[in-house]
Structure formats: structure tokens, C-alpha cells
BALOBA-1460 file (C-alpha; in Angstrom, 3 decimals):
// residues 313
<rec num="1" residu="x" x="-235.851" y="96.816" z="102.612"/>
<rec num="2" residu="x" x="-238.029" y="96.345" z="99.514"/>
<rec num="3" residu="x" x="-239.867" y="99.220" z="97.630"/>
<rec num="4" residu="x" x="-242.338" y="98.909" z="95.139"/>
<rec num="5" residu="x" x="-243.151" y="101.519" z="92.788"/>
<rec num="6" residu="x" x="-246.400" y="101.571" z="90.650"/>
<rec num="7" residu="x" x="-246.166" y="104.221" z="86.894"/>
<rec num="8" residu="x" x="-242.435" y="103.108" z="87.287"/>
<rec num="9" residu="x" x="-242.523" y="103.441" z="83.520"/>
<rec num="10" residu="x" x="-243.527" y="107.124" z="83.601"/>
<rec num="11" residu="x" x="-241.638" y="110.363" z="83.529"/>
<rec num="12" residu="x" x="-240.956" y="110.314" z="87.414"/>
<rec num="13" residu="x" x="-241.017" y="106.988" z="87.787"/>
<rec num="14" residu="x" x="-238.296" y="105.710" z="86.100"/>
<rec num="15" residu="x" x="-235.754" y="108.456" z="87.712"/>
<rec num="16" residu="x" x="-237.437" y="107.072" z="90.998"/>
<rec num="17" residu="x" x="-236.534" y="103.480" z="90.358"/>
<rec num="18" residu="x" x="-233.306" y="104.486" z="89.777"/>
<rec num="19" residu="x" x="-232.968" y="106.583" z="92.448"/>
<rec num="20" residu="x" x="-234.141" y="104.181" z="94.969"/>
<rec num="21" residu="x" x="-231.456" y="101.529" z="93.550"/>
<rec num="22" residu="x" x="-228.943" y="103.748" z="93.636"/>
<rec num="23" residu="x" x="-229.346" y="103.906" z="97.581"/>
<rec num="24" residu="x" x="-228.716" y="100.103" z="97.695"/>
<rec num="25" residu="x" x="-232.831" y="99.090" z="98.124"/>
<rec num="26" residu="x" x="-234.489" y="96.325" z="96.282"/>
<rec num="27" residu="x" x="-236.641" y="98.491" z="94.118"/>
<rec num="28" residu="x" x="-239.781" y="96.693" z="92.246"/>
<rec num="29" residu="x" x="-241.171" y="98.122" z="89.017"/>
<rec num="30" residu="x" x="-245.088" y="97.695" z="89.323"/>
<rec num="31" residu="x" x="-246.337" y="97.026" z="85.484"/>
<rec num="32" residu="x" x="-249.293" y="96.428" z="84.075"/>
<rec num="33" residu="x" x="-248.042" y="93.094" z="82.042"/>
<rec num="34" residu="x" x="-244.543" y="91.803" z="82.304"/>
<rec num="35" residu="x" x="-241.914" y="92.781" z="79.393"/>
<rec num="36" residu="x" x="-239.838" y="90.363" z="80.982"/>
<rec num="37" residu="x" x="-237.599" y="92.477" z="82.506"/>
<rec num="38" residu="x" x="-235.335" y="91.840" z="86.057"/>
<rec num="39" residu="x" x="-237.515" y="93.295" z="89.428"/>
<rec num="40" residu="x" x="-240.748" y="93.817" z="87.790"/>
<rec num="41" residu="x" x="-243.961" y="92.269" z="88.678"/>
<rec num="42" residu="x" x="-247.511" y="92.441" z="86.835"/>
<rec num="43" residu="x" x="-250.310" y="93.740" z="88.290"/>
<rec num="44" residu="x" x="-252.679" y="94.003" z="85.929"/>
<rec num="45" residu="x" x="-254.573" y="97.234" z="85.215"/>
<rec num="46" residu="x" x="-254.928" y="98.912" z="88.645"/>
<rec num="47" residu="x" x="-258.434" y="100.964" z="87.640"/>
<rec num="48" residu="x" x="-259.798" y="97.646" z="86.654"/>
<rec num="49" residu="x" x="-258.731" y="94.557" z="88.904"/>
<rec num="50" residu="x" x="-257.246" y="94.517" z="92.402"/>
<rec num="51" residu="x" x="-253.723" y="92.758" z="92.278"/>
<rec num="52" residu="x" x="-253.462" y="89.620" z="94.753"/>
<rec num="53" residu="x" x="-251.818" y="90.305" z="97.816"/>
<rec num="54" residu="x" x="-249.397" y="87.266" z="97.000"/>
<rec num="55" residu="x" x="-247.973" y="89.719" z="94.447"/>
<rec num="56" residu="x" x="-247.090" y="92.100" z="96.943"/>
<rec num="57" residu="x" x="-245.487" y="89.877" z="99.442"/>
<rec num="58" residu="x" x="-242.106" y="91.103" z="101.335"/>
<rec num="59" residu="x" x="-242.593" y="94.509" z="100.146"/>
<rec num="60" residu="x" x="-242.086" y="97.075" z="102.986"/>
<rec num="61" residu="x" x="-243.263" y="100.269" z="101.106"/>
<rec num="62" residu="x" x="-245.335" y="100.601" z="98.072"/>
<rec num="63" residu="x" x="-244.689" y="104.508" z="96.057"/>
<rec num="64" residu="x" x="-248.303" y="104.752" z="94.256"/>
<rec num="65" residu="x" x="-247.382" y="107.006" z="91.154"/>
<rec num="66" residu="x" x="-249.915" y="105.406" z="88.613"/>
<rec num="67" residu="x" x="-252.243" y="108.446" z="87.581"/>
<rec num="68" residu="x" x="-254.364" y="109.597" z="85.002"/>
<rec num="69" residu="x" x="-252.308" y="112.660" z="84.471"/>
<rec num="70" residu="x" x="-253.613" y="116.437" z="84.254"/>
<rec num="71" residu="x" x="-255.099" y="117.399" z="80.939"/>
<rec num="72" residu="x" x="-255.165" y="121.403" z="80.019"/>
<rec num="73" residu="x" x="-257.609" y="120.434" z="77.722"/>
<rec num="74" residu="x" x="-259.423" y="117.551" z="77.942"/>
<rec num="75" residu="x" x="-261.980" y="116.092" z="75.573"/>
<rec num="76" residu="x" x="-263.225" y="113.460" z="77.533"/>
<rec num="77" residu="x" x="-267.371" y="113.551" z="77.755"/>
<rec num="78" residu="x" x="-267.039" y="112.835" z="81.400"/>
<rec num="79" residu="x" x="-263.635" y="114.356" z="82.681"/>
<rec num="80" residu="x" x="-264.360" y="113.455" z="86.253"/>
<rec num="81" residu="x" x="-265.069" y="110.025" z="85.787"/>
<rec num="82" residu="x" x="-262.200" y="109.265" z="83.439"/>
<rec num="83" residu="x" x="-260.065" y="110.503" z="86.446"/>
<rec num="84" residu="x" x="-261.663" y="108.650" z="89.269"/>
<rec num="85" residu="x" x="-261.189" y="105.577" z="87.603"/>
<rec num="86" residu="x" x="-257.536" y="105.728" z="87.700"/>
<rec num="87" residu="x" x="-256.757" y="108.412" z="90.503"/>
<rec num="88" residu="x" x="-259.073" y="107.085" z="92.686"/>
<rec num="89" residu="x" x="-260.096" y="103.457" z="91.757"/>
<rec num="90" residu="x" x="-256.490" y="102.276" z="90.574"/>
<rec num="91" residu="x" x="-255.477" y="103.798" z="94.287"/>
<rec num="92" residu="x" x="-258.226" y="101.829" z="96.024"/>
<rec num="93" residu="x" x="-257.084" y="98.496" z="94.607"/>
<rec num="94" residu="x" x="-253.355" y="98.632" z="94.982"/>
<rec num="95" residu="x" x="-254.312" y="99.744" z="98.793"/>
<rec num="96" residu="x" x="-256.704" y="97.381" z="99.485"/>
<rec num="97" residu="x" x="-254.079" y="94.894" z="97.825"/>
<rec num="98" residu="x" x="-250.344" y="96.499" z="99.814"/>
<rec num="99" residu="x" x="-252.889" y="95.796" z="103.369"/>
<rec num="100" residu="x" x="-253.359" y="92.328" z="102.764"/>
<rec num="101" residu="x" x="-250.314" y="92.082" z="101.828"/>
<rec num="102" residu="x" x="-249.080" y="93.619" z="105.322"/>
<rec num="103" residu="x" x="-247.424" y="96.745" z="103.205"/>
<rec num="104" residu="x" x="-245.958" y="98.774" z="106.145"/>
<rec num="105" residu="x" x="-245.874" y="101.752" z="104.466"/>
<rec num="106" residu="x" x="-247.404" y="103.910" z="101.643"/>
<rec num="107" residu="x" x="-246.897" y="106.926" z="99.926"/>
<rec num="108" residu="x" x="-249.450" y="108.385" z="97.664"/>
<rec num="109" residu="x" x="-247.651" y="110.722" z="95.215"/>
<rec num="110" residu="x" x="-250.411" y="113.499" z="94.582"/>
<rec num="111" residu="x" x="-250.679" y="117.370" z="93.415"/>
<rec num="112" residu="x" x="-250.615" y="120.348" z="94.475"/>
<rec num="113" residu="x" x="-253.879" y="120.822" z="92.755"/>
<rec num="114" residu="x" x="-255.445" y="118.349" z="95.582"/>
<rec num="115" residu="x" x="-254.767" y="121.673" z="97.665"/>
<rec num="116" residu="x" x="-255.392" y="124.721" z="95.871"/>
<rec num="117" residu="x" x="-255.146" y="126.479" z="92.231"/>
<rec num="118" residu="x" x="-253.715" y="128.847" z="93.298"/>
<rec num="119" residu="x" x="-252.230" y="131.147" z="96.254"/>
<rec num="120" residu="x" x="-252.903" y="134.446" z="97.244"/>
<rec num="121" residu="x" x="-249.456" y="136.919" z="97.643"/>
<rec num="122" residu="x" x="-247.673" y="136.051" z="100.504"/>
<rec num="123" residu="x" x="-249.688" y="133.701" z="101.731"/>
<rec num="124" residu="x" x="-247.857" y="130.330" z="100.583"/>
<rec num="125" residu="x" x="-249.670" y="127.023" z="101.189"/>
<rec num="126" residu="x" x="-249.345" y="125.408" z="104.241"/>
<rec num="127" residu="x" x="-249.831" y="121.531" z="105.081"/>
<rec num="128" residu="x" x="-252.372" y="123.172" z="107.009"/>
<rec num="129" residu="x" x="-254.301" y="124.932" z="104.665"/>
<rec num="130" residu="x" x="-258.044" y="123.527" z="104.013"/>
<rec num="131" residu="x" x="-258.304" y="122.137" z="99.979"/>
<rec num="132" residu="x" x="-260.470" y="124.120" z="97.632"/>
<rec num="133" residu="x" x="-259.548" y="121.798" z="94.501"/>
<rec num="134" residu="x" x="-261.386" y="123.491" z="91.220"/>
<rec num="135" residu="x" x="-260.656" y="120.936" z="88.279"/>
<rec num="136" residu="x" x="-261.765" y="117.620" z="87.593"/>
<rec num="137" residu="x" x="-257.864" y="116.090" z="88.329"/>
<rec num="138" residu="x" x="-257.622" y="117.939" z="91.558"/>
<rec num="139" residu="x" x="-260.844" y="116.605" z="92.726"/>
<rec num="140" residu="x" x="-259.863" y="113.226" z="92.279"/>
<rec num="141" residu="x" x="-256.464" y="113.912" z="93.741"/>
<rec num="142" residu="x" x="-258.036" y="114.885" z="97.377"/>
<rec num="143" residu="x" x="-260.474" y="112.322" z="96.817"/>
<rec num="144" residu="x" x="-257.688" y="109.322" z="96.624"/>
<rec num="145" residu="x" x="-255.567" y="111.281" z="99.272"/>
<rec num="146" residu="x" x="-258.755" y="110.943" z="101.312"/>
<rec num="147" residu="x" x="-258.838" y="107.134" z="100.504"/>
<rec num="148" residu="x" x="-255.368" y="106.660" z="101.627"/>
<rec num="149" residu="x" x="-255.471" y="107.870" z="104.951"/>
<rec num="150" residu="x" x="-258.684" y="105.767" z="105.995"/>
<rec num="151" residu="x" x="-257.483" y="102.567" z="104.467"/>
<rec num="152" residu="x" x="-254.441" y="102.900" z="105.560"/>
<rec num="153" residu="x" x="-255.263" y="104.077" z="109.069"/>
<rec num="154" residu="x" x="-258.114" y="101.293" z="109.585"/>
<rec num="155" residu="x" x="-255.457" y="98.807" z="108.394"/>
<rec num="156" residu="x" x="-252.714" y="100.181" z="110.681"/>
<rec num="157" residu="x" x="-250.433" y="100.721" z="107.840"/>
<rec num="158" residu="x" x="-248.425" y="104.068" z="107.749"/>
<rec num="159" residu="x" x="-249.054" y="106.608" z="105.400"/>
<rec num="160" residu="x" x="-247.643" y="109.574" z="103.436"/>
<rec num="161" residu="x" x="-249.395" y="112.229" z="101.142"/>
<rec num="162" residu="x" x="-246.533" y="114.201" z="98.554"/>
<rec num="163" residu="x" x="-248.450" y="116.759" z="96.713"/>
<rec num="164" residu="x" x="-245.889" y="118.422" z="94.273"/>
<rec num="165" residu="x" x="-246.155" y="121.124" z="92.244"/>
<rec num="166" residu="x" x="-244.714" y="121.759" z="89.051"/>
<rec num="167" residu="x" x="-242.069" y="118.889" z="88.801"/>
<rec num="168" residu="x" x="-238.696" y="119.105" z="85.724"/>
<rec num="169" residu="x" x="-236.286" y="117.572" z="84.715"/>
<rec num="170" residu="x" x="-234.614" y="115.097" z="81.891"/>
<rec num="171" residu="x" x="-237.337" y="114.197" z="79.697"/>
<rec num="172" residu="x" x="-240.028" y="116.254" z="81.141"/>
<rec num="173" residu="x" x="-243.336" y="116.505" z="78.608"/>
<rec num="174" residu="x" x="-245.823" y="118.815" z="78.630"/>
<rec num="175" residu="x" x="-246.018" y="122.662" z="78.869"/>
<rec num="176" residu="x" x="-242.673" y="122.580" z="80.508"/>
<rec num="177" residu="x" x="-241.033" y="121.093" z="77.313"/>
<rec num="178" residu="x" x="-243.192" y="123.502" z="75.519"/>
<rec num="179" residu="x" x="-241.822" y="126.187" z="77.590"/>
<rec num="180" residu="x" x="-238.097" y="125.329" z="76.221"/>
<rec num="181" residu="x" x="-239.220" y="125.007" z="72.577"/>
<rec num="182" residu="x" x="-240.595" y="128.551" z="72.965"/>
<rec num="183" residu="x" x="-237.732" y="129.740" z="74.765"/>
<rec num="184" residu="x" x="-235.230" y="128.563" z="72.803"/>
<rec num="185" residu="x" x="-236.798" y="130.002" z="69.623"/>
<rec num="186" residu="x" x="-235.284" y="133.371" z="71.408"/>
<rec num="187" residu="x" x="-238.942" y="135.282" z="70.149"/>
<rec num="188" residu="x" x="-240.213" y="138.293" z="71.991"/>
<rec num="189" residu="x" x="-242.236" y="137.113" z="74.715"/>
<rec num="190" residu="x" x="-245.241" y="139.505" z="76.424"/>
<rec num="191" residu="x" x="-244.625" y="137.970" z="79.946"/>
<rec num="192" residu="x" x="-242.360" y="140.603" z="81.240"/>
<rec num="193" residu="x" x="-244.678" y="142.179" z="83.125"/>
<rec num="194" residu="x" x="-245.780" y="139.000" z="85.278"/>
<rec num="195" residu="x" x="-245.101" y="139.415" z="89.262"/>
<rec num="196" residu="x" x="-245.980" y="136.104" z="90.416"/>
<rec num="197" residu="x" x="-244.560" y="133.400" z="92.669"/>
<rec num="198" residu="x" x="-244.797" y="129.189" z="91.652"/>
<rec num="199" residu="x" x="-243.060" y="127.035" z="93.438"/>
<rec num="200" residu="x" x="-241.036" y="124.352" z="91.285"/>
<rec num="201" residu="x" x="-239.469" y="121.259" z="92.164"/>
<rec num="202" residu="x" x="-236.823" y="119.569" z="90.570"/>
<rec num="203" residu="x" x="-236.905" y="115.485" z="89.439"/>
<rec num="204" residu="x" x="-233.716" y="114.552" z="91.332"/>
<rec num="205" residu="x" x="-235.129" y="116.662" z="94.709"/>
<rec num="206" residu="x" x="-238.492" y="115.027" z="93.919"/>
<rec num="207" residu="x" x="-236.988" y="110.960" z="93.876"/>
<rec num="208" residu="x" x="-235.095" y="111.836" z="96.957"/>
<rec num="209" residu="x" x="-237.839" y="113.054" z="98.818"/>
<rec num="210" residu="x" x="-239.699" y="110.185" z="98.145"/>
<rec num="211" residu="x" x="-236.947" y="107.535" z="98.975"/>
<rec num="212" residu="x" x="-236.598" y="109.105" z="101.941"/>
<rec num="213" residu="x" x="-240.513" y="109.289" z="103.131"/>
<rec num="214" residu="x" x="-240.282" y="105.448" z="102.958"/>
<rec num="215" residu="x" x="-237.894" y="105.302" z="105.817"/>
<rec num="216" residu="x" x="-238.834" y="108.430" z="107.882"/>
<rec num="217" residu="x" x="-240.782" y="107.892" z="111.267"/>
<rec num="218" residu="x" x="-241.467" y="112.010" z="111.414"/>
<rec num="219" residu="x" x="-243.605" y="111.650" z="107.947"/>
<rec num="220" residu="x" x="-246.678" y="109.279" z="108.932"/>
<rec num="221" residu="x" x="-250.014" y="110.576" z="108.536"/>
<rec num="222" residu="x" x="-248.692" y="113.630" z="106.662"/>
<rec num="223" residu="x" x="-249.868" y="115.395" z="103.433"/>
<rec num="224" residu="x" x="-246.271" y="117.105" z="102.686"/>
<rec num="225" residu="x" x="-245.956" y="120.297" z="100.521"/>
<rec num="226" residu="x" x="-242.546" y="120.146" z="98.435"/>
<rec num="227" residu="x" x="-240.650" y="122.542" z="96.239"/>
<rec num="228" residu="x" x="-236.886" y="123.714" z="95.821"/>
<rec num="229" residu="x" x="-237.507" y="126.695" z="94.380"/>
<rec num="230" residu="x" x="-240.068" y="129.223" z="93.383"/>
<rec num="231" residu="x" x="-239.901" y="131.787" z="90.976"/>
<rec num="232" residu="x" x="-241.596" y="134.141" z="88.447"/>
<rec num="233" residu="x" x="-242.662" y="133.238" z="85.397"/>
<rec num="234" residu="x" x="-240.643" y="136.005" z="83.780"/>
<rec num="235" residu="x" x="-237.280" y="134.151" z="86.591"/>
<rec num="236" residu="x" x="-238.391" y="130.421" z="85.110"/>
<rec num="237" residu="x" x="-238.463" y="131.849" z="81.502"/>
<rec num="238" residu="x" x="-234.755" y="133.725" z="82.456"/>
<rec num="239" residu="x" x="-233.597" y="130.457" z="84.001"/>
<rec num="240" residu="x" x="-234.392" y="127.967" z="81.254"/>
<rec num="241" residu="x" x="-232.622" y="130.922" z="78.867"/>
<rec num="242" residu="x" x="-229.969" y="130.413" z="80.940"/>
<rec num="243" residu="x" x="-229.625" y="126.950" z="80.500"/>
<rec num="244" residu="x" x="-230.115" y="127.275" z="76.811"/>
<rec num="245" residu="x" x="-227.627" y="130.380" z="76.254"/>
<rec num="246" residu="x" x="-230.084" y="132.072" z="74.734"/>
<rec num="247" residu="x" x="-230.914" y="135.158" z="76.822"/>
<rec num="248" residu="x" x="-235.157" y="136.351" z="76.845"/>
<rec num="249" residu="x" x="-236.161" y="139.106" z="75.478"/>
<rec num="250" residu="x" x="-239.818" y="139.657" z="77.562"/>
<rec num="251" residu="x" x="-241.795" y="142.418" z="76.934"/>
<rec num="252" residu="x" x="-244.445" y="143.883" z="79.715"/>
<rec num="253" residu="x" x="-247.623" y="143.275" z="78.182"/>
<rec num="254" residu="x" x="-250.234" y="144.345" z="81.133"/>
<rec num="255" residu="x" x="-251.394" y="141.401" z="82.574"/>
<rec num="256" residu="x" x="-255.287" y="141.952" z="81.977"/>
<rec num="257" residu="x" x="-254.202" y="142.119" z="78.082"/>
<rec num="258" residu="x" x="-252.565" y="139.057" z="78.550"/>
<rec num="259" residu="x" x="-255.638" y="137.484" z="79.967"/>
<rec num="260" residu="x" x="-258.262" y="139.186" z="77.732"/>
<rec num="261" residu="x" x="-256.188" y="138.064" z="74.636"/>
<rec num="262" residu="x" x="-256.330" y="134.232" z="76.085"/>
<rec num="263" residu="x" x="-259.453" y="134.225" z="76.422"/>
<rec num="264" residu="x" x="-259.676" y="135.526" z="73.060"/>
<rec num="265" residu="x" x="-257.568" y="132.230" z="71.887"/>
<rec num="266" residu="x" x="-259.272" y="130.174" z="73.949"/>
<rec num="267" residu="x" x="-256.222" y="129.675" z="76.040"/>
<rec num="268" residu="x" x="-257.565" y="131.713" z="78.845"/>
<rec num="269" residu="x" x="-256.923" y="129.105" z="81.473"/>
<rec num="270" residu="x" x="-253.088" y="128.617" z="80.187"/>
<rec num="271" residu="x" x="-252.057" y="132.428" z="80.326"/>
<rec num="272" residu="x" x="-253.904" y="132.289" z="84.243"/>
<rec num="273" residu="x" x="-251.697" y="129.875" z="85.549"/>
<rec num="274" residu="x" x="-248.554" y="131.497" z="83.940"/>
<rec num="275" residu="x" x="-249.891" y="134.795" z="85.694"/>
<rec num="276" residu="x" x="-251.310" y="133.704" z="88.784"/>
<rec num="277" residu="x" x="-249.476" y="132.375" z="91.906"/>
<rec num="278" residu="x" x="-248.897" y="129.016" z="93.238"/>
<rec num="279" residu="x" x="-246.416" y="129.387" z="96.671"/>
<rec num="280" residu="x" x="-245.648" y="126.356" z="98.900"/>
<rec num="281" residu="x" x="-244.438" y="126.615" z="102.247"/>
<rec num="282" residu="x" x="-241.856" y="123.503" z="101.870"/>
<rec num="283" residu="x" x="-239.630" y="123.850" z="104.790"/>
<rec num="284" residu="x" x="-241.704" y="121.525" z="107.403"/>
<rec num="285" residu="x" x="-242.016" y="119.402" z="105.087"/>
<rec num="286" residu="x" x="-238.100" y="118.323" z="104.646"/>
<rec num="287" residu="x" x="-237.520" y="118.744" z="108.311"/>
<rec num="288" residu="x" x="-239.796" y="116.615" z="108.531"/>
<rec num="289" residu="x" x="-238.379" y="114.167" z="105.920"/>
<rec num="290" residu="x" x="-234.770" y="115.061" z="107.296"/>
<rec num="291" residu="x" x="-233.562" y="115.740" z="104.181"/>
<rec num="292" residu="x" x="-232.740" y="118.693" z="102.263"/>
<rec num="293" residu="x" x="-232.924" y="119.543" z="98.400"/>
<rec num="294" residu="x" x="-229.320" y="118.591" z="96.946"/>
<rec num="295" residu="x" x="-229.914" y="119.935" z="93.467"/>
<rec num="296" residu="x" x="-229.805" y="123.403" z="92.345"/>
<rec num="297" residu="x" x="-232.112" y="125.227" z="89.824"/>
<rec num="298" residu="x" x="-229.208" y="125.999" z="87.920"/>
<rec num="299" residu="x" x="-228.459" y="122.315" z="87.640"/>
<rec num="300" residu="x" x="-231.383" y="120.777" z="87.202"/>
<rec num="301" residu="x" x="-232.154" y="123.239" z="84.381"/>
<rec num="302" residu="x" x="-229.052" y="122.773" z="82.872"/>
<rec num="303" residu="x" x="-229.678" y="118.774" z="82.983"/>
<rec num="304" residu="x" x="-233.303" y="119.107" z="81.420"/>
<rec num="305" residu="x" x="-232.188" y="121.181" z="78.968"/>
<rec num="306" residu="x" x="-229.139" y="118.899" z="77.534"/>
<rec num="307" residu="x" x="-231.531" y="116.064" z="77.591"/>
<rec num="308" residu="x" x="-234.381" y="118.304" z="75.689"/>
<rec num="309" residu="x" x="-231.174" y="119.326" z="73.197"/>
<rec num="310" residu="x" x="-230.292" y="115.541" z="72.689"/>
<rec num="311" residu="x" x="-233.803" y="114.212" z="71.628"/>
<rec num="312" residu="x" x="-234.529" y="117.266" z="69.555"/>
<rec num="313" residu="x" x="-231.605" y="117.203" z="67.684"/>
């Protein structure tokens, strides 16, 4: 079996790689231009030019991670656009290009976002619950998931949707390495009132799931929901302290102050997500993949942290 993995340079990408190797499969790195490296081949710029299907010969399953990723603050003039170019178009091309190619299977890593913003208290999102995307990223999401299952279908290649949520682990960037700085500057924090539930999902859960939706016959023409865990953002706060050894001290600011001083700071749509709920229903999903999460919170945290430690340090 051969895999092919486009954004194999990115943050879950290159655990992926790894992860798919370490199973015993031939595992091809996607690039954009070759750095001469062993199992890599250039594709050219996927939101630009549609890669000959010679380039994709042999390969059994393609794992399309290549993304414009989501921007809390974006700048662009024409957010939507900038996305679709890469969400959408890049997905197009490498499609079109994997069914020429006579790609058996693919799996579109999306978001969460594709789905929903947000979920209402015990009501966690379902695989079958309809998609009210509200930003420009989750938009284009739904719109390549969309593209997926209609090339795919007409092409009678198989097909599987992942739409993670908040994904950690060694090297992680964004407002989850944020998160650690802050925590581990052990400062008062006014997120002790919070009552919320987000679901979470580890890197190493993450790469397994997706090895394992390659080979799956339960999985085809399925938009899986995935998470190992889901906590509070006062729990993930506790947790990462955990893994720091450097206990929180949270303090419980009222939730409407929180959001009121946001705004204030123009950081209004930050403090919402770290108040509001985001709850996945995962467990059809791995029965369906026939696996189960192997990785604890505890572990994983304790593995992003000592790799945030080392590059800080």
C-alpha cells in the first residue's frame, strides 16, 4: 500500500508521515518543489496548477492536508477568496489529478468549523448535524468537503471527510502555544468562572485516525467527527498547568465581563470561543474507523509541553 500525503511539511503533517511509516506503508511527502529528499514528489502549487496524474501513479490513498489555515485575525482585503483558492481550488486539482490517476481512496482532512462554531449545552455535534459555518475558513471548508464527495463519487473513488477540532501536540503554533506561554507565566487568570465544553484531540490520536481511514471499508462516504477529550477551558488551562508543574491560579470573572472587556480590546471573538462550547459526539466515528484513541490527555500534554520547554529554552 502507498499513501500520499499533501502539507506533509506542516504541523500535522509531518507527525502523519511518520506515523504512517511507522506502520510499515510507503508514505509519499506531496511538496510543492523537490528539496531532494527520499519519498517526496513535486507537485507544484496545488491552488495554481493541477499536478499530472503520472505523478500520482501507484498511489492507493492520497491524505489532502494542504490548507490555507484559520486566521483569528485576518487582514486579507478579500478573506474568502484568499481561502477558496487554497481550501477549495488546491482540493479541486489534487482530486481531479488522484482520479486520473485511479487514486482509490481519499481523505479530505477538514474542520470542525465546516460544521458549526459552536454547540449548544448538551447537545454535542453529530455527523448528522446540518453545517451552519459562520467564518470565511469554515465556508471554504464545507465548500471543498462538498467538492470531495461529488468528484470523488462521479469518479467512483472512495471518500472520507475528518473534521477535527482543536488539534495539540509537539510543536503546536498558534493560540494553543500561546495558551502555554500564558500558563506557564503562573499569572492570575479571569477564566475561572467559564462552564463550557470543547472537544480536543490529540496529534498522535489525530495521525492514527487518519492512517487508519485509509484502510477502513466502514469509513466511505463519511464526514467523521473526532476528539479524545473535551474539557473546560478552566480543565485545559488546569491540564496544561499540570504538564508544566505550575498549578493555575483562575479567578471567576463573570463571563459577560469577560466578553464586554474583549470587545473592549478588540479581542471579542477570542474570549467567545474560550467561553463558548464546541462538543463532538466522537464515538461513531472510531467505531467506525475501528480504532480507539491510544493517547491520554495527560500524555499528550505532557509531550507538547517538553517539546514547547525545549524550543523555548
Amino acid at each position: 500500500m502507498k499513501v500520499a500525503v499533501t502539507g506533509a511539511s506542516g504541523f500535522v503533517g509531518g507527525a502523519l508521515i511518520a506515523a504512517i511509516r511507522a506502520e510499515g506503508v510507503d508514505a509519499l511527502a506531496l511538496v510543492r518543489q523537490s528539496t531532494g529528499a527520499a519519498m517526496e514528489i513535486a507537485v507544484g502549487d496545488l491552488s495554481t496548477a493541477q499536478p499530472s496524474p503520472e505523478a500520482l501513479e501507484k498511489i492507493d490513498a492520497i491524505i489532502h492536508l494542504a490548507a490555507r489555515a484559520h486566521v483569528m485575525k485576518d487582514h486579507d482585503a478579500d478573506p474568502l477568496s484568499a481561502y477558496r483558492a487554497i481550501n477549495v481550488r488546491g482540493t479541486r486539482n489534487i482530486l481531479e489529478a488522484a482520479a486520473a490517476a485511479g487514486v482509490k481512496r481519499f481523505v479530505y482532512v477538514s474542520s470542525i468549523k465546516a460544521c458549526a462554531e459552536r454547540s449548544t449545552p448538551g447537545s454535542p455535534l453529530t455527523e448528522r448535524t446540518p453545517e451552519t459555518p459562520e467564518d470565511a475558513y469554515g465556508i471554504s471548508k464545507l465548500e471543498a468537503e462538498k467538492l470531495v464527495a461529488e468528484t470523488a463519487s462521479q469518479n467512483g473513488m472512495e471518500w472520507t471527510v475528518v473534521r477535527p477540532p482543536l488539534v495539540y501536540g509537539p510543536n503546536v503554533r498558534g493560540n494553543f502555544e500561546r495558551l502555554i506561554a500564558l500558563a506557564n507565566r503562573q499569572l492570575p487568570l479571569p477564566f475561572g468562572a467559564i462552564n463550557n465544553r470543547r472537544s480536543i484531540i490529540s496529534l498522535d490520536n489525530l495521525t492514527a485516525a487518519l492512517v487508519a481511514a485509509c484502510r477502513s471499508p466502514d469509513v466511505n462516504t463519511r464526514k467523521l467527527m473526532l476528539a479524545d477529550d473535551c474539557l473546560s477551558t478552566p480543565a485545559l488551562l488546569r491540564a496544561i498547568g499540570q504538564a508544566l508543574g505550575r498549578p493555575q491560579r483562575l479567578l471567576p470573572v463573570p463571563v459577560a465581563l469577560l466578553l464586554r472587556g474583549g470587545g473592549m480590546a478588540g479581542r471579542r471573538a477570542v474570549i467567545s470561543r474560550l467561553c463558548e462550547s464546541l462538543e463532538i459526539d466522537a464515538a461513531p466515528s472510531w467505531q467506525a474507523l475501528g480504532v480507539r484513541p491510544s493517547k491520554t490527555t495527560a500524555e499528550s500534554m505532557d509531550a507538547t509541553v517538553d517539546a514547547w520547554r525545549a524550543q523555548v529554552s
